[in-house]
N, C-alpha and C positions, 0 to 999 in steps of 0.2 A: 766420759764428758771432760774437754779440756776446761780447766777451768782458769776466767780471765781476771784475777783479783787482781792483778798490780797493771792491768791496763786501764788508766784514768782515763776519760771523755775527752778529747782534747779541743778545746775551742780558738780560732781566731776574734779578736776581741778589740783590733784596734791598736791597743794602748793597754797599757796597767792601768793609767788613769781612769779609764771610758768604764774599767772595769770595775773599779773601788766605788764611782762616782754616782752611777745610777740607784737612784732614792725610791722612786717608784708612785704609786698611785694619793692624791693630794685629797683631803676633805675637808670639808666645810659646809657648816650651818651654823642659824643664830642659838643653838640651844650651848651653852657654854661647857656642861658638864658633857655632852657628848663629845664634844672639840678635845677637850682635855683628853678622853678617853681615846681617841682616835691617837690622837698624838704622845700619846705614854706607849700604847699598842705599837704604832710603826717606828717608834725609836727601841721598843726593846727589841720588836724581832730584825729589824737590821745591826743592831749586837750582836746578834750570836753570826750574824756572817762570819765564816773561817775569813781565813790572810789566804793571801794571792799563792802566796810560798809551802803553805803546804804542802805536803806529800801526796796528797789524796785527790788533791784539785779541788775543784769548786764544792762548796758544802755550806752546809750552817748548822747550827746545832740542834739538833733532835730526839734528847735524852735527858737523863740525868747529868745536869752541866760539868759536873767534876770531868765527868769521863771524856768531854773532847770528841762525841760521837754522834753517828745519827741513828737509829733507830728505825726497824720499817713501820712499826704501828705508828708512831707517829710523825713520820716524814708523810705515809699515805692521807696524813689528818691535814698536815701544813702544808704540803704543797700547792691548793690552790692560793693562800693567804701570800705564800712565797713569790708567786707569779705574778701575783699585784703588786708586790713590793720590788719587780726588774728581778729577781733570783730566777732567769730563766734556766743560766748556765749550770747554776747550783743543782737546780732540779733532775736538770737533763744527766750531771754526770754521778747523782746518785743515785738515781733509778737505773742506769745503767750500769753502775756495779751491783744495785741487787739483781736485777735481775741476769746480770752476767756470770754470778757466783753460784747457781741452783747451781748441784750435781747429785751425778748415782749415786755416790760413796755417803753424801750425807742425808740419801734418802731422799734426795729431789728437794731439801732445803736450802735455801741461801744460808748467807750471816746475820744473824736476828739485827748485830749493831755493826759500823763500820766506824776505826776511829780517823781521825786525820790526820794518824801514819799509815794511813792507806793499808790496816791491819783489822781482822775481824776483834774486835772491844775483847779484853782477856776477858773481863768481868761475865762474858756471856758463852766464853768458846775456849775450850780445849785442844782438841783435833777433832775430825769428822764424825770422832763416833761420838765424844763427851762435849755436849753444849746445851743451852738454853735454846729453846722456839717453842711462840707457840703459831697453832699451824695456823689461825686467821689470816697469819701474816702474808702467804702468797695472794689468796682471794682479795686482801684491800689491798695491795701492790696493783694488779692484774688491775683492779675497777682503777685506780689512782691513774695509772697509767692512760688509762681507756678516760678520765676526767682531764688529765693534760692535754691528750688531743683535740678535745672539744671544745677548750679555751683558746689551746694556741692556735691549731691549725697546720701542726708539726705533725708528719705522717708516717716520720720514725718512729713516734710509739706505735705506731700499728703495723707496721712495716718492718724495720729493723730487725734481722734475723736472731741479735740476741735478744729484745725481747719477745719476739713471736717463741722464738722457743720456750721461754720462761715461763707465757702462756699455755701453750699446747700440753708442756709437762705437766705443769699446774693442773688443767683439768684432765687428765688422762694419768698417768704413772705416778704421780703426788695422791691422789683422790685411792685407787688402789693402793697404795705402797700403806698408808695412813688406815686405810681400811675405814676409808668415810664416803661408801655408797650409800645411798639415801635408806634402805631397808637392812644395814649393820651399826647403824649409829647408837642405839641402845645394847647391842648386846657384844660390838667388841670390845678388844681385849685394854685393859687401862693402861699399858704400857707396850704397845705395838712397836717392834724395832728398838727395844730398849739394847744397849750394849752389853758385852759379855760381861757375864761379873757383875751383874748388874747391884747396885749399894743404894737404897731407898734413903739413905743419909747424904747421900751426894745427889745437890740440886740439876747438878750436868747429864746424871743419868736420869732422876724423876721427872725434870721438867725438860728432855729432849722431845720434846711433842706435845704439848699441853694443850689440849683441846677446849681451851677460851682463850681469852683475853684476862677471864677473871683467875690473879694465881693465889686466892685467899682460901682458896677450899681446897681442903685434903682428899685425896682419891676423884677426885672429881675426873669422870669418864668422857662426858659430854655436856659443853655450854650451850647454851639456846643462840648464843652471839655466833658459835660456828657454826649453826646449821644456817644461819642469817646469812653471814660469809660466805659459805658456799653455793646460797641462792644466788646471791649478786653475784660472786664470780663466775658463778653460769653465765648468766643473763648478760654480764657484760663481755664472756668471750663468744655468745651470742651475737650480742654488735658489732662488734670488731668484724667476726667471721662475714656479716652481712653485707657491712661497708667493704667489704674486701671483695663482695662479689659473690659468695656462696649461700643465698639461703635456703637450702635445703641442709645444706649443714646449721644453718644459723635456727632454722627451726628445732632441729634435735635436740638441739642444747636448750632451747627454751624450753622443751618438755621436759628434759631432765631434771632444771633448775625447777619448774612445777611442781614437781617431784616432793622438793626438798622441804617449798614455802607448805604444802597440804600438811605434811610432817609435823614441820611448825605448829603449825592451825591443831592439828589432831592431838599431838603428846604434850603441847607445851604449856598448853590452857588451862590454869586453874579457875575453876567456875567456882569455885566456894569463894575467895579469894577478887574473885575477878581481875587478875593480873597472869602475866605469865611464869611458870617458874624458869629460873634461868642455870640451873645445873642438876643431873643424871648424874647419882654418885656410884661406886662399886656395889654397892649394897641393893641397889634398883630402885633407889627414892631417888624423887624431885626434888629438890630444894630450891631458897633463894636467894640471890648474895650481887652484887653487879652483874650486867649483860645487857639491862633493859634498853640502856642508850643505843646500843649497836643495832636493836632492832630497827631503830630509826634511822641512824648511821649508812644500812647498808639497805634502807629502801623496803625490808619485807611484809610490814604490813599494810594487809589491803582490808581488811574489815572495820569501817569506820569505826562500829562503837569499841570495841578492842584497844583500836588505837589510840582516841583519846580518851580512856583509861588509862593506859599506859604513859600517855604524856601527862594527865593531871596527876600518877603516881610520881612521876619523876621530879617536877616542880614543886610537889609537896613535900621530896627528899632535901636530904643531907647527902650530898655526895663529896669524894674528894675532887680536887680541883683539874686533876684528869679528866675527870666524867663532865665538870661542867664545861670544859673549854668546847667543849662543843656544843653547850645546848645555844647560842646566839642563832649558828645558821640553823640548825635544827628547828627550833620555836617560831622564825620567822619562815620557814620551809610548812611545818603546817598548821600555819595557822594565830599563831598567840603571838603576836606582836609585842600586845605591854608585856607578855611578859620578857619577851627576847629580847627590850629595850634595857628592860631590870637586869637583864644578865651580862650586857654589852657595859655596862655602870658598875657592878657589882666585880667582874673579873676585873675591871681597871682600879679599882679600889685600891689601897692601900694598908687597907686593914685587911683585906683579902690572905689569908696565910696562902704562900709559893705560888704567889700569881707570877711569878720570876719564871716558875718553868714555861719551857720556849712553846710548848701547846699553847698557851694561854694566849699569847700575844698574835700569833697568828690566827687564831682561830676568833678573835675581837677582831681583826683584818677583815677574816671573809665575813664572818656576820656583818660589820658592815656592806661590804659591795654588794658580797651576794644577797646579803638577807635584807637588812634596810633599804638600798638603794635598789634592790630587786634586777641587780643586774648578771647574766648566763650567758653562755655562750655555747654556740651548736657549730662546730665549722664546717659539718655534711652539708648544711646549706649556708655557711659563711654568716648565721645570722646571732646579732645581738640581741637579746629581749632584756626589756626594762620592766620595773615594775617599783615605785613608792609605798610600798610597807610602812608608812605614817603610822602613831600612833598619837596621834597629838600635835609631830611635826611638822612648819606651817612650808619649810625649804630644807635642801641639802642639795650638794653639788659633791662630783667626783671629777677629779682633774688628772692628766697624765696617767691615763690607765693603758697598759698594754696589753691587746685582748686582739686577736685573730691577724694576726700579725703588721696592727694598726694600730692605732692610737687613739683616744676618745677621751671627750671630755662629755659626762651627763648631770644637767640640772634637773632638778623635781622643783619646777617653783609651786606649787601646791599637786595638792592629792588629783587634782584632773589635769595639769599643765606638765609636761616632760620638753626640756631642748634636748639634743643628739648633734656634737660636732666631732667631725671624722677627720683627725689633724694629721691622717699618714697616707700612705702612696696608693691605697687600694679601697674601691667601693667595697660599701657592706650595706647587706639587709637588717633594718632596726625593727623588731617587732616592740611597738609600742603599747605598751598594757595599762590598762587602768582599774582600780575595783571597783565594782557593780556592772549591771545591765546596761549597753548603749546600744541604739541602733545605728548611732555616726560617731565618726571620730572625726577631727578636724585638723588636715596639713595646713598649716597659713590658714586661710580661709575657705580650702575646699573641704568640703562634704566626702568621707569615705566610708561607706559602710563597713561595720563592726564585722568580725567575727565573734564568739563566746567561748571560754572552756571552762571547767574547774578545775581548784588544784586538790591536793589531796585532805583537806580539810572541809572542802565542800564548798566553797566560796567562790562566787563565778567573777570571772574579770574578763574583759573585752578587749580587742585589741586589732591594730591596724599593722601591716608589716609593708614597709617603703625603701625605696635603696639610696643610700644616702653617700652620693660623689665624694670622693676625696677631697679635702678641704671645706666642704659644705657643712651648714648647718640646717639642722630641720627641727620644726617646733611641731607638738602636735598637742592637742586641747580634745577634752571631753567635756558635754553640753554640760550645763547648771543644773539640770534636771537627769538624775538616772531612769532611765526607759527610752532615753531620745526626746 
């Protein structure tokens, strides 16, 4: 496998200026401490943008800040928050050196960190045999990758022969090489492809493969978080494969990915407990220590009551400020609003210890668009959907958002009124949603019947989908009464 580290993304961009100057997506409502929050959140994560002049190209910081690096676990976290904030460029040219950098020699891994000498972070890497990874990181790269597409509308993450590769290896020669087939995950070996010589004192040789995300527990064989991982990296080189045109391949890999969530569901359930355990040590016990977020993170569970157990266990934790920088979009994804509003305030805190780290601020980004402002985007059918996640709030507005490779500005003037204005060169389909039962929704003043669905919390919302011209605006209203 040649490997391409030192070829940076290269973009036309204008100007230097064009390129320093893009701010990104604007918010606003009457609630004052949210305003604050919003505007502490988009000025630290546009700090950590790298300079024009780097070696690396386009980046921003997603690591431990000393190191001047980005990280895959949490680039794959930031890069929707990125996307809001104009870091198109950034994104594109550091997912394509991770996913540029997988090879044979390192066992089908990338470089867990990349600094902005366009060098794999010493702090994590030696040569190909002695480094730090742990293996989550291809599976949330893969889905990351497969979540860009569906914002931007950009078809080189699905396309691009060097991330297709990245993928393919990923699920095929990585999943073998690792020895993480869905019926060997309890009983291989803890140190699979460890290096010669191998010295349990050296972090480079112990933690060349760490099978979580969590690196608090010793001998730890298998996290609950990677077998989460490697559902959703099914599932999502399942999509890809479909949009591409194959589903007959796209089907196998859902059954595989099946596979993995039953697994889940069977070994990981503690019923005394009623929570999951989150690591398989050498010894053949369960334990529990972080992972619980990733269950959420990467989509695996599907048994309601399960689930929120495991969401009321989490808001009832202490976690460090890693783990919460995600719970915003999480909470308002299913379900708990006040509480995802508490956490959208709390990470912007100032008493907050290391809300400084770069997760933090981006991850208060997407919880608001995505999570408060309920706003997704699917670009298989080019289409926007909204949705007011209110908990009390009576308005909010998002201005200068770059989403399918257009522009938009959305109000929520209350919890039944949404506007949708489309300030760039190409129509898009708005699916406009609202919470509860309707049997009409209202363009201007026509009448259109609802559709229903639920989301994963059980909460049914109704919604119209209309195409909305470039330059136009469109307003849509739900009656006074829910039922129609």
């Amino acid at each position: 496998m040649k490997r391409i580290f030192f070829s940076v993304f290269v973009y036309t961009c204008g100007s230097l200026s064009s390129f320093c100057q893009h701010s990104g997506a604007v918010f606003s409502c009457p609630d004052t401490a949210l305003q604050r929050a919003f505007e502490w959140a988009k000025k630290m994560a546009l700090s950590y943008r790298g300079k024009p002049q780097d070696p690396v190209g386009p980046w921003y910081e997603s690591a431990l800040p000393p190191r001047s690096a980005f990280c895959m676990r949490d680039v794959a976290h930031q890069c929707i928050g990125a996307e809001m904030l104009g870091l198109k460029r950034e994104n594109k040219n550091m997912f394509h050196l991770f996913t540029g950098n997988i090879s044979a020699s390192k066992d089908w891994c990338s470089y867990w960190e990349i600094n902005k000498y366009n060098r794999p972070a010493p702090e994590d890497y030696r040569n190909d045999h002695e480094f730090w990874y742990n293996l989550n990181a291809n599976f949330d790269i893969l889905n990351a990758c497969w979540r860009l597409f569906l914002w931007t509308g950009d078809r080189s993450y699905i396309m691009d022969t060097v991330f297709t590769n990245f993928y393919d290896r990923s699920v095929n020669e990585y999943i073998k090489t690792w020895i993480l087939d869905e019926d060997s995950l309890l009983s291989r070996k803890l140190h699979p492809n460890s290096p010669t010589n191998y010295n349990p004192q050296d972090p480079f040789h112990r933690c060349r493969g760490l099978a979580s995300y969590s690196e608090g527990v010793a001998d730890l064989r298998m996290g609950v978080d990677l077998v989460a991982a490697i559902y959703c990296g099914l599932q999502t080189y399942a999509d890809i494969t479909e949009t591409k045109g194959n589903k007959t391949e796209a089907d196998r890999f859902r059954l595989k990915a099946e596979k993995y969530r039953k697994h889940l569901e069977t070994y990981w359930w503690d019923s005394n407990d009623s929570l999951y355990n989150t690591y398989y040590n050498e010894t053949g016990k369960f334990g529990k220590d972080e992972g619980e977020t990733f269950l959420l993170w990467f989509d695996a569970l599907k048994d309601t009551a399960r689930l929120r157990k495991t969401l009321k266990h989490l808001i009832a934790g202490k976690w460090n400020v890693e783990n919460l920088s995600y719970f915003p979009c999480l909470m308002f994804r299913y379900g708990y609003w006040s509480d995802a509003y508490s956490y959208l305030l709390l990470l912007s805190d100032p008493a907050t210890k290391r809300r400084e780290y770069p997760e933090v601020s981006y991850g208060v980004i997407q919880g608001f668009i995505t999570g408060l402002m309920g706003i997704e985007a699917d670009s298989r059918y080019n289409r926007v959907s909204t949705l007011f996640r209110t908990s009390g709030l009576n308005s909010a507005e998002i201005d200068s958002l770059d989403i399918l490779e257009t522009s938009i500005s959305v109000r929520h003037k209350s919890d039944r009124e949404s506007e949708l204005v489309n300030k760039g060169k190409k129509p898009l389909v708005w699916r406009a949603k609202f919470s509860g039962e309707y049997f009409y929704l209202y363009d201007s003043v026509k009448a259109v019947r609802a559709s229903r669905e639920k989301d994963q919390s059980g909460k049914t919302f109704s919604f119209i989908d209309l195409i909305v011209p470039p330059g136009k605006v469109k307003n849509i209203t739900a009656p006074v009464r829910s039922g129609g």
